[in-house]
N, C-alpha and C positions, 0 to 999 in steps of 0.2 A: 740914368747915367750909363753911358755906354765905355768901357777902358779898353783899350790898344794895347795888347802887350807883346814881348816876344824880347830876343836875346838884341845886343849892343846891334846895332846896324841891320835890322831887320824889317826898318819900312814902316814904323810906328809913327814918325811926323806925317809923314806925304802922306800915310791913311788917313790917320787923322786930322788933315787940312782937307782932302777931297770928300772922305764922309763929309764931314762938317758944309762941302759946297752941296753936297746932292740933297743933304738936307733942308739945308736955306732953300733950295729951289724948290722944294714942297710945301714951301711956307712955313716953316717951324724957327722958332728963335734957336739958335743953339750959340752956347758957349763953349770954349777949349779950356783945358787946361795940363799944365806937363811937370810930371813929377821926377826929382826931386824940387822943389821953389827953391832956388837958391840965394836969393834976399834976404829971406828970415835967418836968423843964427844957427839953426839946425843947420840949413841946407848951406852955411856957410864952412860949417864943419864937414859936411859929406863932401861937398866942394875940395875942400884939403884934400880928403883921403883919397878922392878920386883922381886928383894930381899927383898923388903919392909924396904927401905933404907931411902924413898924418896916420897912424896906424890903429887900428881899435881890433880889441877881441870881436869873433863874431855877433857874439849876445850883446854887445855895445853900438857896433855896426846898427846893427838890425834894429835896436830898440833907438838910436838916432832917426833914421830911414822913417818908421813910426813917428817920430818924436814930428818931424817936419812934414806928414798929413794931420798932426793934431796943431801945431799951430798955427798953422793955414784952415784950420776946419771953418771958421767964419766966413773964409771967401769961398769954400765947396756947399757948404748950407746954401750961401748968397746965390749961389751958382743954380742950384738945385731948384732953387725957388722960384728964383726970375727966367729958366730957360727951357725951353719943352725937352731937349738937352743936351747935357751937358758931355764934351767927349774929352776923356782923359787919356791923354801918351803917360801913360804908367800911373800906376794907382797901388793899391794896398797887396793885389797877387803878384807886381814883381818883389815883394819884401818875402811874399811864401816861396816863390820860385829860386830867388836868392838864395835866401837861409836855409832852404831844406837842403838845397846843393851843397850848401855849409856843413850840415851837419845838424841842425837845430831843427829841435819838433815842430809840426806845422800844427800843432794845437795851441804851442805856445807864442806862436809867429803869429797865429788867429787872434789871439788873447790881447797882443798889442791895440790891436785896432777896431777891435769889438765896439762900439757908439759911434762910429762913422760913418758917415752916408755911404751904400752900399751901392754895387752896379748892379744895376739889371741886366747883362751884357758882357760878357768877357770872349774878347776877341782875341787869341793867341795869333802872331803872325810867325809864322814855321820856317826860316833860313837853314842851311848848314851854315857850319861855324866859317868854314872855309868860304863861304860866298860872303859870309858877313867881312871877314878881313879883308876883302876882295872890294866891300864897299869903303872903306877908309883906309886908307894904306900909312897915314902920318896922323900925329896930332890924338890918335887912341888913348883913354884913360886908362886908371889900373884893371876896371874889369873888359873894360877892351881890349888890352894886348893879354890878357887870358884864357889861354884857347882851351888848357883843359877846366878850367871854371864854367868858360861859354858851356863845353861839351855836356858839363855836368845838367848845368840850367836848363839846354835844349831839352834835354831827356827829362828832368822835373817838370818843363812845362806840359810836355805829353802826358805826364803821368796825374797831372793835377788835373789837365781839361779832363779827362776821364771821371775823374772821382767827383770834381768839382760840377761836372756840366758846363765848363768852356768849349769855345766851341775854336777849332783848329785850321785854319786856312795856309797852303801850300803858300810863300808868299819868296820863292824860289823862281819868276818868272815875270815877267812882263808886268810895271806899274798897272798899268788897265786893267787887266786880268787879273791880279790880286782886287785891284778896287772892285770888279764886280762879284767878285764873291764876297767882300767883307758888305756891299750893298746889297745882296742878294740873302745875307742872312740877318742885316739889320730889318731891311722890310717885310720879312718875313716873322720874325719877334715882334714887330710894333707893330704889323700888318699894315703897314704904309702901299699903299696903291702903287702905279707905274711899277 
């Protein structure tokens, strides 16, 4: 499993839709997937909050966020199984990235999601806050029109790829140019040829 992450408007879909093509073209099944699911009842409630429908403490937030990779886990197992792989627009370190910026232990953020299928691959995509609002100008959620939240998060995710071993891509510049470095460090991990 490979996860895409980074702050609100930072080029997580488009990576995650052009990986997923360079891949096909090496002959490998792969599947997407984007978190939060907002089907399920969880992700129906992040939904609210994220319309600013709906407000929860952050240890409520967060253990939600959780709540909608554990009841999805059947179709991330399914995923896991049937696809050489599997690439996620957000996964279980935007919940540490989040919550740490919150305030909340990233041991205890860990603890949520502890028996879920794990990445082998965590690709942070690196924006300023200010080019992020730069890419959507209307229509922003609650953590989208929050620039010192964004600010916070940007600075957590640096601080995590360090600790964690994510791996950090400038993604401030040219579509193509971020894709060839998010391809240049995936085939480099799976040692995939071309």
């Amino acid at each position: 499993m490979i996860d895409i992450e980074g702050i609100d408007q930072s080029g997580k879909r488009t990576q995650t839709r052009l990986l997923a093509e360079d891949l096909k073209k090496e002959g490998a099944k792969v599947s997407t997937i984007s978190y939060p699911i907002y089907k399920s009842p969880s992700g129906r409630q992040i939904q609210r909050f994220l319309q600013g429908k709906q407000n929860y403490p952050a240890t409520a937030l967060h253990m939600l966020y959780s709540l909608n990779r554990w009841e999805n886990q059947e179709l991330i197992v399914k995923l896991t199984e049937t696809a050489d792989f599997v690439i996620a627009d957000r996964y279980y370190p935007s919940n540490f990235a989040y919550g740490v910026s919150r305030g909340l232990s990233l041991g205890w953020l860990q603890g949520l999601d502890r028996g879920l299928p794990t990445a082998s691959l965590v690709i942070v995509l690196d924006v300023p806050v200010l080019s992020s609002f730069g890419r959507k100008s209307t229509g922003r959620d609650v953590h989208e029109k929050d620039r010192r939240l964004l600010l916070k998060v940007r600075r957590t995710y640096g601080r995590l790829a360090k600790k964690l071993e994510w791996k950090m891509v400038d993604a401030n510049r040219h579509v193509e140019e971020v894709h060839e470095d998010v391809w240049r460090i995936v085939r480099k991990q799976f040692r995939l040829a071309s």
